[in-house]
Biopython code that builds the backbone (N, CA, C, O; Angstrom):
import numpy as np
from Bio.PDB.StructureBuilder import StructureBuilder

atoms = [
    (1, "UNK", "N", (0.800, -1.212, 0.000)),
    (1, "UNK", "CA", (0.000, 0.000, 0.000)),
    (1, "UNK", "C", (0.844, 1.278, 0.000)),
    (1, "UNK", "O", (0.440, 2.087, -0.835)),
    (2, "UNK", "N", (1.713, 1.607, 0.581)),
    (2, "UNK", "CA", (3.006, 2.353, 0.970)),
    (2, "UNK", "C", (3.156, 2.818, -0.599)),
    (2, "UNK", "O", (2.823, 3.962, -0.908)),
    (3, "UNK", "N", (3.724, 1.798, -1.692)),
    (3, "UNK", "CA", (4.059, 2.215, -3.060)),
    (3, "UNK", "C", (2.959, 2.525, -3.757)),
    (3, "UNK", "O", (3.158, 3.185, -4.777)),
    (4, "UNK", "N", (1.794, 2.220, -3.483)),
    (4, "UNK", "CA", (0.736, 3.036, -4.128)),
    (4, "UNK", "C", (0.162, 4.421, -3.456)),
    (4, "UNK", "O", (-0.526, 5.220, -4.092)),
    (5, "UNK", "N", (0.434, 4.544, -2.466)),
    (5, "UNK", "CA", (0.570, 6.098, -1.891)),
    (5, "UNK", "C", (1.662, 6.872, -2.403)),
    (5, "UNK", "O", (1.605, 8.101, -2.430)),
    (6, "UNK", "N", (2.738, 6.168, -2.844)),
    (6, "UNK", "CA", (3.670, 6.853, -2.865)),
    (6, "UNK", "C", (3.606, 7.205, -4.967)),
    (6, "UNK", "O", (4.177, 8.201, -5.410)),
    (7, "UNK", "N", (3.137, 6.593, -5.558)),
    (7, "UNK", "CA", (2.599, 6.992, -6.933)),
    (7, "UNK", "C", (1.839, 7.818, -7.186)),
    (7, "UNK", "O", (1.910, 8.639, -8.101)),
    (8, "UNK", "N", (0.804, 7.656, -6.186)),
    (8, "UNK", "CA", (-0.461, 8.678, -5.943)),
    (8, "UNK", "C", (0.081, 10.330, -5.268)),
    (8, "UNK", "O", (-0.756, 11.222, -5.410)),
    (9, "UNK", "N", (1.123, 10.639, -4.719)),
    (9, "UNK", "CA", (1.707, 11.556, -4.470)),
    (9, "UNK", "C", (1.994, 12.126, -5.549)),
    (9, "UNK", "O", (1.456, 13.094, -6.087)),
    (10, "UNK", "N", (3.171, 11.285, -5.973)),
    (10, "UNK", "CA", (4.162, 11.485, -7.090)),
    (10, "UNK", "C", (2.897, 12.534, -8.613)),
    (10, "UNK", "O", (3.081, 13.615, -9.171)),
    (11, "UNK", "N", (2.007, 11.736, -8.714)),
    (11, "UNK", "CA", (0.827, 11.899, -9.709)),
    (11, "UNK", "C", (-0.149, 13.408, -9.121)),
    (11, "UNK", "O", (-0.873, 14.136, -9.800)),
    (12, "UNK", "N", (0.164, 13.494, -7.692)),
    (12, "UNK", "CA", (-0.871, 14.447, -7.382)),
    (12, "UNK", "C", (0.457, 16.227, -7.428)),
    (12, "UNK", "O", (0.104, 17.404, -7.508)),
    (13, "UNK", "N", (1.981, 15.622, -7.332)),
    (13, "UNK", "CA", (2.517, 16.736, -7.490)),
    (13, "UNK", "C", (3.007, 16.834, -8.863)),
    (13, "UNK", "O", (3.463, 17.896, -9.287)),
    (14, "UNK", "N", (2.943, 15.873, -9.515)),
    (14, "UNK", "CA", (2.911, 16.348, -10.929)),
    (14, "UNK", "C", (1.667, 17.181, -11.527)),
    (14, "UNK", "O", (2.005, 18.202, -12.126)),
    (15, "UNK", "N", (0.424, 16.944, -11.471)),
    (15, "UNK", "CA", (-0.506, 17.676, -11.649)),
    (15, "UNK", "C", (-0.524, 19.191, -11.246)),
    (15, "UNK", "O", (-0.937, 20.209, -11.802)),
    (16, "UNK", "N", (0.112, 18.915, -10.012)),
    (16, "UNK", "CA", (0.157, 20.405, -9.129)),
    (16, "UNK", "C", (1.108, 21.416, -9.867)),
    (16, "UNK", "O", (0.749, 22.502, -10.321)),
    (17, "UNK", "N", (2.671, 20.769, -9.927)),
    (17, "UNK", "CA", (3.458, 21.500, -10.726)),
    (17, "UNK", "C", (2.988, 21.851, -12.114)),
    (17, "UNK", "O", (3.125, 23.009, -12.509)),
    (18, "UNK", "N", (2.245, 20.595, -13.159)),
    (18, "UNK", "CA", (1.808, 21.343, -14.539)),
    (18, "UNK", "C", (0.690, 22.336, -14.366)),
    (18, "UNK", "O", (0.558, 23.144, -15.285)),
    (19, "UNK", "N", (-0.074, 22.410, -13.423)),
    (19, "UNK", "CA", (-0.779, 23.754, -13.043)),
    (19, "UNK", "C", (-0.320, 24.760, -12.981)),
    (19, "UNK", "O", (-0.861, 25.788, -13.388)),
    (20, "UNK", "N", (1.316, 24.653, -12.201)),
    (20, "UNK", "CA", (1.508, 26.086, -11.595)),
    (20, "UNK", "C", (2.139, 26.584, -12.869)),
    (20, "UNK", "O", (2.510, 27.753, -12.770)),
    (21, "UNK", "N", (2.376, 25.990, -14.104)),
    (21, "UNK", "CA", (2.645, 27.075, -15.599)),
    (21, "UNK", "C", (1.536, 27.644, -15.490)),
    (21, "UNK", "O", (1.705, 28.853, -15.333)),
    (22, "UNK", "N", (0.406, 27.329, -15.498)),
    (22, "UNK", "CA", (-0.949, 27.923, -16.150)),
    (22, "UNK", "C", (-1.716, 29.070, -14.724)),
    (22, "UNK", "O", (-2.757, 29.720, -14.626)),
    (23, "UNK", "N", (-0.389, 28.795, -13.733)),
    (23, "UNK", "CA", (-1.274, 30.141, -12.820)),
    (23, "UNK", "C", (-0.915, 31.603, -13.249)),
    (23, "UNK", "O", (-1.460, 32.588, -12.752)),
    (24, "UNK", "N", (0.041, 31.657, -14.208)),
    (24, "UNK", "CA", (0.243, 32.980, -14.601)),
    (24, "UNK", "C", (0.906, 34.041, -13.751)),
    (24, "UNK", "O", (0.835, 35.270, -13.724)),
    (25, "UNK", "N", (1.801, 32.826, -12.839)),
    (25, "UNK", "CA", (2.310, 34.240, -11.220)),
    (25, "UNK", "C", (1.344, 34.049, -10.258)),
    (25, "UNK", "O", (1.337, 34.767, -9.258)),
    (26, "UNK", "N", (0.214, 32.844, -10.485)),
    (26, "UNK", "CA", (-0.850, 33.288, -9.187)),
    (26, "UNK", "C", (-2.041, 33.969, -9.660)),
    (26, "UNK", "O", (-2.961, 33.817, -8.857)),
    (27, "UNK", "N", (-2.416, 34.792, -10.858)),
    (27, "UNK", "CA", (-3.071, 35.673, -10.923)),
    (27, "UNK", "C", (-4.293, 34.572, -11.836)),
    (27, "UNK", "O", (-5.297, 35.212, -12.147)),
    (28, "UNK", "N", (-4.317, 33.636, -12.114)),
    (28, "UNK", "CA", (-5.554, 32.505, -12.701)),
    (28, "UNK", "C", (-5.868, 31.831, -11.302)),
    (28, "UNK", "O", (-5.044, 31.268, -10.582)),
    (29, "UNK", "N", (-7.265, 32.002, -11.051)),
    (29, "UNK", "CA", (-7.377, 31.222, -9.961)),
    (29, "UNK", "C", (-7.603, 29.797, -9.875)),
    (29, "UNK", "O", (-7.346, 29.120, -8.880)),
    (30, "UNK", "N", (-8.254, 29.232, -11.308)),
    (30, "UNK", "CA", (-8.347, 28.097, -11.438)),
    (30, "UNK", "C", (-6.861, 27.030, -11.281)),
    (30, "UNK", "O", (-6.601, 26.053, -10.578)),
    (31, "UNK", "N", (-6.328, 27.577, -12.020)),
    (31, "UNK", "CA", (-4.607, 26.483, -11.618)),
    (31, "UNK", "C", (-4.275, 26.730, -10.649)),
    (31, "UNK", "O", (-3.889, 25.771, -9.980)),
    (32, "UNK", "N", (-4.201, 28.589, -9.772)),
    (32, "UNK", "CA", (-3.849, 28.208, -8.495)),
    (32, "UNK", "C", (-4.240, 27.628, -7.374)),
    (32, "UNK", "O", (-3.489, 27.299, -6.456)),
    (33, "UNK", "N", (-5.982, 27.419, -7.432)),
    (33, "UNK", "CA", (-6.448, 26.188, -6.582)),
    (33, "UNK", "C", (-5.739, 24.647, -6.909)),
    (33, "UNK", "O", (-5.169, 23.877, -6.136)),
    (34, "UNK", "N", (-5.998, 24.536, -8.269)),
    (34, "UNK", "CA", (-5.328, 23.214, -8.264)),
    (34, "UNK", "C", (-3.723, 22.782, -7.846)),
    (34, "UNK", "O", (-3.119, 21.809, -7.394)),
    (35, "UNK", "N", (-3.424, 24.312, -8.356)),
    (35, "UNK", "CA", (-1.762, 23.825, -7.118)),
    (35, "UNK", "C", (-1.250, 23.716, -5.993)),
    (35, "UNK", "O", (-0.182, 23.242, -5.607)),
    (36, "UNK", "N", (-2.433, 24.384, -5.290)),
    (36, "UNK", "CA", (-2.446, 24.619, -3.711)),
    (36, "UNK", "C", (-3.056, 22.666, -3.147)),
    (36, "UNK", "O", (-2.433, 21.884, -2.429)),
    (37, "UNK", "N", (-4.228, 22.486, -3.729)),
    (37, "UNK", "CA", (-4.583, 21.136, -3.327)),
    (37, "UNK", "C", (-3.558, 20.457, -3.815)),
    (37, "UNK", "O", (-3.045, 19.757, -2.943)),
    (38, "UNK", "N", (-2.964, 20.361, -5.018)),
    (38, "UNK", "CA", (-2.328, 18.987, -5.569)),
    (38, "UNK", "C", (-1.175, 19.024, -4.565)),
    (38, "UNK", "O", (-1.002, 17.932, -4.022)),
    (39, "UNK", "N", (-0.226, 20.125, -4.123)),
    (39, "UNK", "CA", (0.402, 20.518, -3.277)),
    (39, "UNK", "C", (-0.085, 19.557, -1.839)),
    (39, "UNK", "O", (0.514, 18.550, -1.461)),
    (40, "UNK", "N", (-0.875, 19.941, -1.411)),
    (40, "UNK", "CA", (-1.394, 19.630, -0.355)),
    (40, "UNK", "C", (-1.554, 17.527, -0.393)),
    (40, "UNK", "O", (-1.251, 16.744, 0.507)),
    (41, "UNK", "N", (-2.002, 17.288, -1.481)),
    (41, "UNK", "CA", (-2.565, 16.282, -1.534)),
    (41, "UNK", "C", (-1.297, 15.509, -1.473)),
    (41, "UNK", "O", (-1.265, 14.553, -0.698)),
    (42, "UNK", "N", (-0.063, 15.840, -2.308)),
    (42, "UNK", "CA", (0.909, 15.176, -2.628)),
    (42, "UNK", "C", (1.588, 15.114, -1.143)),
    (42, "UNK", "O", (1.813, 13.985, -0.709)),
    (43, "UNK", "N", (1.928, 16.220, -0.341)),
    (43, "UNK", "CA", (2.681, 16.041, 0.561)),
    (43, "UNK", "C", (1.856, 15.333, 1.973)),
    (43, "UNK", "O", (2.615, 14.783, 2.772)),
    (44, "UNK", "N", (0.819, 15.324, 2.209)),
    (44, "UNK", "CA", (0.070, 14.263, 2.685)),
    (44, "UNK", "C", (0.738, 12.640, 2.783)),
    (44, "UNK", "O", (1.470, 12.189, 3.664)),
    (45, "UNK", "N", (0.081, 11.799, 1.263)),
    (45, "UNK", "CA", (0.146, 11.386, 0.967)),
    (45, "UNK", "C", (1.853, 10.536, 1.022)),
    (45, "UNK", "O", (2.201, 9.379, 1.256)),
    (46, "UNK", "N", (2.377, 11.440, 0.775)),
    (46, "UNK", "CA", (4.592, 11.234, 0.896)),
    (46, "UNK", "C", (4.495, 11.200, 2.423)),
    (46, "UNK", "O", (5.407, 10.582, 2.972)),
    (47, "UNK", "N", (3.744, 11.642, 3.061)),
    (47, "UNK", "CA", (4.197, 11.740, 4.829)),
    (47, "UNK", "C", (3.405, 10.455, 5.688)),
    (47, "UNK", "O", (3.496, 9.979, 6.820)),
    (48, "UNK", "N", (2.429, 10.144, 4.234)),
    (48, "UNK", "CA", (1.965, 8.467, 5.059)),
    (48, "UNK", "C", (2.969, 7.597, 4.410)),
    (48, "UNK", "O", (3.088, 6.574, 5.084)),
    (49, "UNK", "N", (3.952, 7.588, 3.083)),
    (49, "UNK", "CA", (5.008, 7.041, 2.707)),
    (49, "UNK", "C", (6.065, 6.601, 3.734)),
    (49, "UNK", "O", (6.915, 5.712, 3.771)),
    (50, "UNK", "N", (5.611, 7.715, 4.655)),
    (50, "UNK", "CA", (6.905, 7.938, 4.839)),
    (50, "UNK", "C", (6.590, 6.609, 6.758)),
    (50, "UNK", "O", (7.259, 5.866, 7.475)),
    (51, "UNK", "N", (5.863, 6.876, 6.704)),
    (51, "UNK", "CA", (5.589, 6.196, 8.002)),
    (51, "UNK", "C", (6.005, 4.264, 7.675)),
    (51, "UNK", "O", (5.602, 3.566, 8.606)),
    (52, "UNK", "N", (6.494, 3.709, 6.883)),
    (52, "UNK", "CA", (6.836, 2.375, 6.744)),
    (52, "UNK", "C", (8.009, 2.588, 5.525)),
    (52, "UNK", "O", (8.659, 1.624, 5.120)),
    (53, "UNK", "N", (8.145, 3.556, 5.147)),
    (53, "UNK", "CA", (9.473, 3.663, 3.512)),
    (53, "UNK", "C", (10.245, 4.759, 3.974)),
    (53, "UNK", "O", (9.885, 5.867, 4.372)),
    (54, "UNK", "N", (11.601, 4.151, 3.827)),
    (54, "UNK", "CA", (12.883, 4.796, 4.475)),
    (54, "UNK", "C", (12.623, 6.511, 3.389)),
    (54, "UNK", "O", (12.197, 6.662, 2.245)),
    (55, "UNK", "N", (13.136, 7.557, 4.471)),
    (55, "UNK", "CA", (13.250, 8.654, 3.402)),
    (55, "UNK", "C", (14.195, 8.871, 2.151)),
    (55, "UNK", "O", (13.664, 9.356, 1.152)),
    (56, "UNK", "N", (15.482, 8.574, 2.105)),
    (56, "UNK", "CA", (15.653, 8.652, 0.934)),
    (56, "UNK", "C", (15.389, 7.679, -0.581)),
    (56, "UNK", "O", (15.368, 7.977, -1.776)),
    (57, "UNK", "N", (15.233, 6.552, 0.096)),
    (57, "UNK", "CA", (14.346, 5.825, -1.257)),
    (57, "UNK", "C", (12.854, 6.524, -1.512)),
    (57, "UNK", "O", (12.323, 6.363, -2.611)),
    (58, "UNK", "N", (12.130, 7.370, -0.386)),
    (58, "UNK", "CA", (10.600, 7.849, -1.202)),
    (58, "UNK", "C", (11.024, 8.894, -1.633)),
    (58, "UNK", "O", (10.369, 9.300, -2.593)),
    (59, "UNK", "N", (12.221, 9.802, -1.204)),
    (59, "UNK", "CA", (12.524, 10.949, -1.491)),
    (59, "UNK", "C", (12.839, 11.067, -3.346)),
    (59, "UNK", "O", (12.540, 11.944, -4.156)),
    (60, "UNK", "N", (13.506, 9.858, -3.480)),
    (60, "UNK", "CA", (14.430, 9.765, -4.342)),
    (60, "UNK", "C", (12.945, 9.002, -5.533)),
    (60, "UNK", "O", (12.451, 9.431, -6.576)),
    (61, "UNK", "N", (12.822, 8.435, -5.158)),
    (61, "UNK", "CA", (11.730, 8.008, -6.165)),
    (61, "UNK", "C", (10.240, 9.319, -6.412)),
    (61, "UNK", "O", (9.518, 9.436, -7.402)),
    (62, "UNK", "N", (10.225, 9.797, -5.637)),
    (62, "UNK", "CA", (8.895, 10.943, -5.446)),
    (62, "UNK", "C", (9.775, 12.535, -6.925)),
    (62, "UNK", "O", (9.317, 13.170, -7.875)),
    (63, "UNK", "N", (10.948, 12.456, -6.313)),
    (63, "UNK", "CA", (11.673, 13.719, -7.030)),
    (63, "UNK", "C", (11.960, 13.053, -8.528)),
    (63, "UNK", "O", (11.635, 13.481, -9.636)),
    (64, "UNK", "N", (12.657, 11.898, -8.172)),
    (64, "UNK", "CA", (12.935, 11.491, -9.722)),
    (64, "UNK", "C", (11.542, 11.359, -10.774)),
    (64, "UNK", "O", (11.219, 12.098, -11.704)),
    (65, "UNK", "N", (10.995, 10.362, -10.343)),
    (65, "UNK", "CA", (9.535, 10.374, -11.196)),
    (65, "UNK", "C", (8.838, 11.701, -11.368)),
    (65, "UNK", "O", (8.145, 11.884, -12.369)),
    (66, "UNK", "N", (9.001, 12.767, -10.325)),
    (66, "UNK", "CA", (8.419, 14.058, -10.760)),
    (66, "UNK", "C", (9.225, 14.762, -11.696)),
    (66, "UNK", "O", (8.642, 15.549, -12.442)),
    (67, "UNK", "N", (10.278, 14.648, -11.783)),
    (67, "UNK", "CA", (11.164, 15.143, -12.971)),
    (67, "UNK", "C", (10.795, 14.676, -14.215)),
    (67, "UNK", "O", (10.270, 15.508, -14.955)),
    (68, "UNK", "N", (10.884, 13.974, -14.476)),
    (68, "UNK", "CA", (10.394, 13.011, -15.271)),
    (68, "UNK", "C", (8.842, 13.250, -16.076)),
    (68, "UNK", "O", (8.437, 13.629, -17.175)),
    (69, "UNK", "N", (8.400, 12.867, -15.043)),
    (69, "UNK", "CA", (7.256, 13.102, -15.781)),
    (69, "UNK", "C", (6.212, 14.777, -16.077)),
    (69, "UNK", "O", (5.234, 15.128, -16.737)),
    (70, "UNK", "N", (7.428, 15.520, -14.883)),
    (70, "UNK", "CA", (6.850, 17.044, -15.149)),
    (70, "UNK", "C", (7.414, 17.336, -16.742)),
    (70, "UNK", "O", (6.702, 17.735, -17.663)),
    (71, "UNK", "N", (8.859, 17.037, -16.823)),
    (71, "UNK", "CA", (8.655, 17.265, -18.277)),
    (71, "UNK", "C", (8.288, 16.799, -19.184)),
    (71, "UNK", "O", (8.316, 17.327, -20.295)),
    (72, "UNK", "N", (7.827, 15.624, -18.904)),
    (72, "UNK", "CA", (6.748, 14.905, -20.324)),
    (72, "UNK", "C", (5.573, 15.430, -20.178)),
    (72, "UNK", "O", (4.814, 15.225, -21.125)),
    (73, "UNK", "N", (5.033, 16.233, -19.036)),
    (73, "UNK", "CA", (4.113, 17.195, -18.892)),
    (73, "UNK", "C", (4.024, 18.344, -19.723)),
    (73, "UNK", "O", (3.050, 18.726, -20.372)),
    (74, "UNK", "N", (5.654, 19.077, -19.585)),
    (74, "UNK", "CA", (5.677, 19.850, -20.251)),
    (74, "UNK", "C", (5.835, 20.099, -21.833)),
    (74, "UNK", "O", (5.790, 21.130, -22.503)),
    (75, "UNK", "N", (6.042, 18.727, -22.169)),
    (75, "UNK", "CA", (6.249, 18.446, -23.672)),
    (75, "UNK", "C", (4.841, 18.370, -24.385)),
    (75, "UNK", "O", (4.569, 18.872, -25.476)),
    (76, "UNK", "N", (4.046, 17.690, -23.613)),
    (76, "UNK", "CA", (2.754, 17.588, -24.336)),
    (76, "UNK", "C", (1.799, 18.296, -23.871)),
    (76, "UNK", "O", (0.806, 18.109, -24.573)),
    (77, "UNK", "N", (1.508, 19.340, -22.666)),
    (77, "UNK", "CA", (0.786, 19.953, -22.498)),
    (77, "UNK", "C", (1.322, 21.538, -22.874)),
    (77, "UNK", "O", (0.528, 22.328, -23.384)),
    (78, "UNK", "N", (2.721, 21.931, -22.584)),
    (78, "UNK", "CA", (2.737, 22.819, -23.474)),
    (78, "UNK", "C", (4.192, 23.540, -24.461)),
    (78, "UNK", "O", (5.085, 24.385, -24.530)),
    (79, "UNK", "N", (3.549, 22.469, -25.026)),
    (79, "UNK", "CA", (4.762, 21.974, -26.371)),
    (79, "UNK", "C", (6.531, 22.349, -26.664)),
    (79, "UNK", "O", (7.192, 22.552, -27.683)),
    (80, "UNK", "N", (6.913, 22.299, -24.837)),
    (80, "UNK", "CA", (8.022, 22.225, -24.625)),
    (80, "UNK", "C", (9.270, 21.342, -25.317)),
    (80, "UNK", "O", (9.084, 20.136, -25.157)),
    (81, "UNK", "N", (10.321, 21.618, -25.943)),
    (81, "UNK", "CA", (10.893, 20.734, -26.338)),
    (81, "UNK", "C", (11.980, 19.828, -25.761)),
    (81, "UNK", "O", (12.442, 20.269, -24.708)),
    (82, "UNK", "N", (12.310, 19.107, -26.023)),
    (82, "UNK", "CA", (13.257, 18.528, -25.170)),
    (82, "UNK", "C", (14.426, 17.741, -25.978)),
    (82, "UNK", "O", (14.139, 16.903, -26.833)),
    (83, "UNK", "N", (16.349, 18.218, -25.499)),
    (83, "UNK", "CA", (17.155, 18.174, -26.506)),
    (83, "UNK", "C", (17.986, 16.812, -26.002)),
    (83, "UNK", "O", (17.878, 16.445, -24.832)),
    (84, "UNK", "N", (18.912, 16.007, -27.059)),
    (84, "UNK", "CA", (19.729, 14.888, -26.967)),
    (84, "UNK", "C", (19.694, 15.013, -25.060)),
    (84, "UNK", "O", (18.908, 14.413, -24.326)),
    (85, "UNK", "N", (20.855, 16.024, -24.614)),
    (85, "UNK", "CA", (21.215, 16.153, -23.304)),
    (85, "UNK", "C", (20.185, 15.989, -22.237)),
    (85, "UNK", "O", (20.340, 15.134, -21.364)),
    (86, "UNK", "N", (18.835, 17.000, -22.277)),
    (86, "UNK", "CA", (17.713, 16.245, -21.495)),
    (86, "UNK", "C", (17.128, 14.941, -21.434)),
    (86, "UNK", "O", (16.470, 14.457, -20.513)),
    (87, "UNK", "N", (17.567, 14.255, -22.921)),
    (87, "UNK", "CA", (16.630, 13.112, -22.781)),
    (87, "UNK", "C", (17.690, 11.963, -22.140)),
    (87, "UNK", "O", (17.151, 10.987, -21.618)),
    (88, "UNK", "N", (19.078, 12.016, -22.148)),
    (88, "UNK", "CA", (20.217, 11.778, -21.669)),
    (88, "UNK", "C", (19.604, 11.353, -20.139)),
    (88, "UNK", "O", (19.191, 10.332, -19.588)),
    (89, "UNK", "N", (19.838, 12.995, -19.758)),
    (89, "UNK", "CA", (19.280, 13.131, -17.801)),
    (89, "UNK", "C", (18.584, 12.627, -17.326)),
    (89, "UNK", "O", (18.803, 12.119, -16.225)),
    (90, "UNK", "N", (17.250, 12.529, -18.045)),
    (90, "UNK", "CA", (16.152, 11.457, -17.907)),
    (90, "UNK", "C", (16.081, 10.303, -17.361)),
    (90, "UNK", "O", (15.655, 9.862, -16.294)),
    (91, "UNK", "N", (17.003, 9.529, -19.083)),
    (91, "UNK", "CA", (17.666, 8.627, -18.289)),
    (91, "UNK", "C", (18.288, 7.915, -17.534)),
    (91, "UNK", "O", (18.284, 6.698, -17.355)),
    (92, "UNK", "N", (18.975, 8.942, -16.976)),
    (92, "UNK", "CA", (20.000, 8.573, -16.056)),
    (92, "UNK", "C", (19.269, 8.672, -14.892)),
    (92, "UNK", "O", (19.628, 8.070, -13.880)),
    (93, "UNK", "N", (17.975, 9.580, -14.932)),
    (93, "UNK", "CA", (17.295, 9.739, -13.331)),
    (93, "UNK", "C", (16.686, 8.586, -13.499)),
    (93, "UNK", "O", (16.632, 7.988, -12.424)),
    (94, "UNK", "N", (16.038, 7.807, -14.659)),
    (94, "UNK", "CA", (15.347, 6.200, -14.131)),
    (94, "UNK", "C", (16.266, 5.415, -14.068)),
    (94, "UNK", "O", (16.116, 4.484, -13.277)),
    (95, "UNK", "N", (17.323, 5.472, -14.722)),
    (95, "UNK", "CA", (18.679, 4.368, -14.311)),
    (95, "UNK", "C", (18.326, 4.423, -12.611)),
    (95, "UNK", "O", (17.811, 3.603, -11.851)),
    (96, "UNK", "N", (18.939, 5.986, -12.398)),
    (96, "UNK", "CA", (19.422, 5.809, -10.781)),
    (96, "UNK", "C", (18.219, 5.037, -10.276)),
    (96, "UNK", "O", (18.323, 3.916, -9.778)),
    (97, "UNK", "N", (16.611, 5.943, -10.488)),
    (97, "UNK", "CA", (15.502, 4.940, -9.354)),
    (97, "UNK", "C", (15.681, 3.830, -9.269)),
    (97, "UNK", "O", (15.646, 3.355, -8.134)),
    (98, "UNK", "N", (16.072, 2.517, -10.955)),
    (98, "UNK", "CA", (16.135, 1.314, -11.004)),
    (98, "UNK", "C", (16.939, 1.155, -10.045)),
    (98, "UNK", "O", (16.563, 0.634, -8.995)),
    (99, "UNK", "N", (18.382, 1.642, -10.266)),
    (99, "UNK", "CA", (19.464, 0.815, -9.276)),
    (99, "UNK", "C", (19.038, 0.944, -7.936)),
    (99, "UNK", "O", (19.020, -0.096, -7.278)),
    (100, "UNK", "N", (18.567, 2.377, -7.192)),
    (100, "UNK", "CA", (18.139, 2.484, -5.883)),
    (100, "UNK", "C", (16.802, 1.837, -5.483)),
    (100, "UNK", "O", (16.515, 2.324, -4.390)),
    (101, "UNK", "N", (15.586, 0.720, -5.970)),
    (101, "UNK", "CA", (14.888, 0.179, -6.318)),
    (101, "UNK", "C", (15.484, -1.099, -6.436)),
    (101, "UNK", "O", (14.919, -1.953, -5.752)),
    (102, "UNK", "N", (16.519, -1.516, -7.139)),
    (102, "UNK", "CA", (16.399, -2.729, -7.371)),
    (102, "UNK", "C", (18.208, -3.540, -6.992)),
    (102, "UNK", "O", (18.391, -4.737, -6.770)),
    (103, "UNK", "N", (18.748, -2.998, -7.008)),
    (103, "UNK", "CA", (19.805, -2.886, -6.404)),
    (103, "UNK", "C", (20.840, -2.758, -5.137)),
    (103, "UNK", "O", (21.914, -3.210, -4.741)),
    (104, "UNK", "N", (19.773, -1.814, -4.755)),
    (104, "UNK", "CA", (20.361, -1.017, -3.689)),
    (104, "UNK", "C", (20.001, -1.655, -2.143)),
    (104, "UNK", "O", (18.772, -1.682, -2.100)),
    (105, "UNK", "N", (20.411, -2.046, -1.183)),
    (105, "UNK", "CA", (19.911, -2.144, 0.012)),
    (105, "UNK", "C", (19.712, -0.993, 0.572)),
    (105, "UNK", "O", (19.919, -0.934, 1.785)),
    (106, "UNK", "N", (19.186, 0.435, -0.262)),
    (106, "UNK", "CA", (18.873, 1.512, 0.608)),
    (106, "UNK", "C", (17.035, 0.929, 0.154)),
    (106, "UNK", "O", (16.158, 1.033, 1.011)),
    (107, "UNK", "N", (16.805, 0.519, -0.848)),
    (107, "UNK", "CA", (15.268, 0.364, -0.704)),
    (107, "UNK", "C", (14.269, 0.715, -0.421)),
    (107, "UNK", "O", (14.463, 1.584, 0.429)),
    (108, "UNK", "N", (13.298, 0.610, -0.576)),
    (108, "UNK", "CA", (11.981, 0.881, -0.093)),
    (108, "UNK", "C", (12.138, 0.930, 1.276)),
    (108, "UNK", "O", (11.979, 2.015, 1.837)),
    (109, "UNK", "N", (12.593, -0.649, 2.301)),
    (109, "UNK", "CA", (12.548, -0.321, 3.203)),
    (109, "UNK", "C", (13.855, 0.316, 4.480)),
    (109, "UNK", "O", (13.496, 0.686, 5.598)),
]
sb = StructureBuilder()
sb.init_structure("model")
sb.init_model(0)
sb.init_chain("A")
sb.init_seg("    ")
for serial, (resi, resn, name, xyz) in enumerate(atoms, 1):
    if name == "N":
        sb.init_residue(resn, " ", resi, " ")
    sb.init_atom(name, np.array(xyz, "f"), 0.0, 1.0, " ", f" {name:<3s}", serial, name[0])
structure = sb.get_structure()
């Protein structure tokens, strides 16, 4: 349950962050509600993670996957591009989750 809280974070601060392009500085109120909850929802959610999953494996999986997928956020929601070198970094941030995930005795737990 722990790793599905901890996706459901990951998913609620990605939402939050692709909002906060569209708050305009704050001044749209519609994205800035949604960034204030997704905000809210995400760090919740990471702090029941956190009660059975060591912090730097949720840390590290919560930041990496939000990287990640904020900019595939930003690629298709607003038609950000992305060059050899970013897509490079990328990879290297799911390399690292794999190895710290699957590798690593820092782990989940």
């Amino acid at each position: 349950m722990p790793y599905v809280l901890l996706a459901l974070a990951v998913l609620a601060e990605v939402i939050a962050t692709s909002a906060l392009k569209a708050t305009d500085g704050f001044t749209r109120p519609l994205p800035s509600i949604v960034v204030v909850i997704g905000y809210g929802i995400a760090f919740y959610l990471l702090a029941l993670c956190l009660r059975t999953l060591g912090l730097g494996f949720v840390y590290a999986v919560w930041s990496g996957l939000g990287i990640v997928l904020a900019a595939l956020a930003g690629i298709v929601l607003y038609g950000e591009r992305i060059d050899a070198a970013g897509a490079v970094g990328i990879g290297l941030i799911i390399t690292g989750m794999l190895v710290l995930n699957f590798l690593s005795r820092t782990g989940g737990h």
